[in-house]
N, C-alpha and C positions, 0 to 999 in steps of 0.2 A: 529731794525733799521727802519727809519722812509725811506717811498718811495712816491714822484709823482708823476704820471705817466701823462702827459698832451697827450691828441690828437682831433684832429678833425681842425685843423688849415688848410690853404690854399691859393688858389689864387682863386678870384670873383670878377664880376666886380660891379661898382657901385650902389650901390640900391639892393644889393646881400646878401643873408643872410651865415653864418655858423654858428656852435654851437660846441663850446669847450667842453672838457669833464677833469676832473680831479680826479684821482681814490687816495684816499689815504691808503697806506698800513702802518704795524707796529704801529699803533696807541692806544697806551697807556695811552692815558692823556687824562685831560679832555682839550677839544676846545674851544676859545674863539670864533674866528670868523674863517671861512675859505673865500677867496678872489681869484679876477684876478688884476694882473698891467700887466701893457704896457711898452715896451722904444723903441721907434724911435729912429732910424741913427739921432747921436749926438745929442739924450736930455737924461734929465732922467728919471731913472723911473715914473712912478705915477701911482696912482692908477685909477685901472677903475670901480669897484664894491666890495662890501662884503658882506657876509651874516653871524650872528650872530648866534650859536646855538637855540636861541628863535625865527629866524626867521625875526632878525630886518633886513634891507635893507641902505646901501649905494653906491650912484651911482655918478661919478662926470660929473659935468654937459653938458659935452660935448657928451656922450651916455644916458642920462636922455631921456627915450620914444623910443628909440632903440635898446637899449639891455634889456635885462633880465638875472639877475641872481635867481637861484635857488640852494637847497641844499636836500639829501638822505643822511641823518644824519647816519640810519642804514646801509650806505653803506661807510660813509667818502668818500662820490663824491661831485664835487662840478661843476656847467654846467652855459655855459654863451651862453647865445641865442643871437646872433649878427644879427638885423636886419638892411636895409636899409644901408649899410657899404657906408665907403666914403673912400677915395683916404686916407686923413688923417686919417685914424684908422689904414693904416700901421704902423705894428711894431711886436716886441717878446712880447708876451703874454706871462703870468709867473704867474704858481698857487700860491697862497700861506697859509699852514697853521700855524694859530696862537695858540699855546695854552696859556693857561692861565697865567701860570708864568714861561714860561721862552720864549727865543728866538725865532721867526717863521722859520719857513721851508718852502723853497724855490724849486719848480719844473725846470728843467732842461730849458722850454719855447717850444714853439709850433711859428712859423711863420704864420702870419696872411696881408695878401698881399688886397688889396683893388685896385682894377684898373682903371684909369678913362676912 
């Protein structure tokens, strides 16, 4: 049985950093990418980073130079280094593993609070 386990979420104030952590258990397949998305009070989801087993990088442009995504492949962790936080990066954070061919697995979410 496959498990997420998200933590390091919080409340900081602007210009404030945190670092998510995502621990993945049961894991029997091979992984395409593992990620974080976001969803704010009434939107939805989107993504906010992922990283590729090869190390490939995608960020969407609104934490482009902010955040940092990283991956311990031999651990199935996956860490999102939140710098310089704004007011709008409030939201549920929400790990996500993809494997290869079949459906991703989704993390429970961690609150992530940005204060002005």
């Amino acid at each position: 049985q496959v498990q997420l386990v998200e933590s390091g979420g919080g409340l900081v104030q602007a210009g404030g950093s945190l670092r998510l952590s995502c621990a993945a258990s049961g894991i029997t397949f091979r992984i395409d990418d593992m990620g974080w998305f976001r969803q704010a009070p009434g939107k939805q989801r989107e993504l906010v980073a992922t990283i590729t087993s090869g190390g490939g990088l995608n960020y969407a442009d609104s934490v482009k130079g902010r955040f940092t995504i990283s991956r311990a492949n031999a651990k199935n962790t996956v860490y999102l280094q939140m710098n310089s936080l704004k007011p709008e990066d409030t939201a549920i954070y929400y790990c996500r593993v993809k494997p290869t061919i079949w459906s991703p697995y989704w993390g429970q979410g961690t609150q992530v609070t940005g204060s002005s």
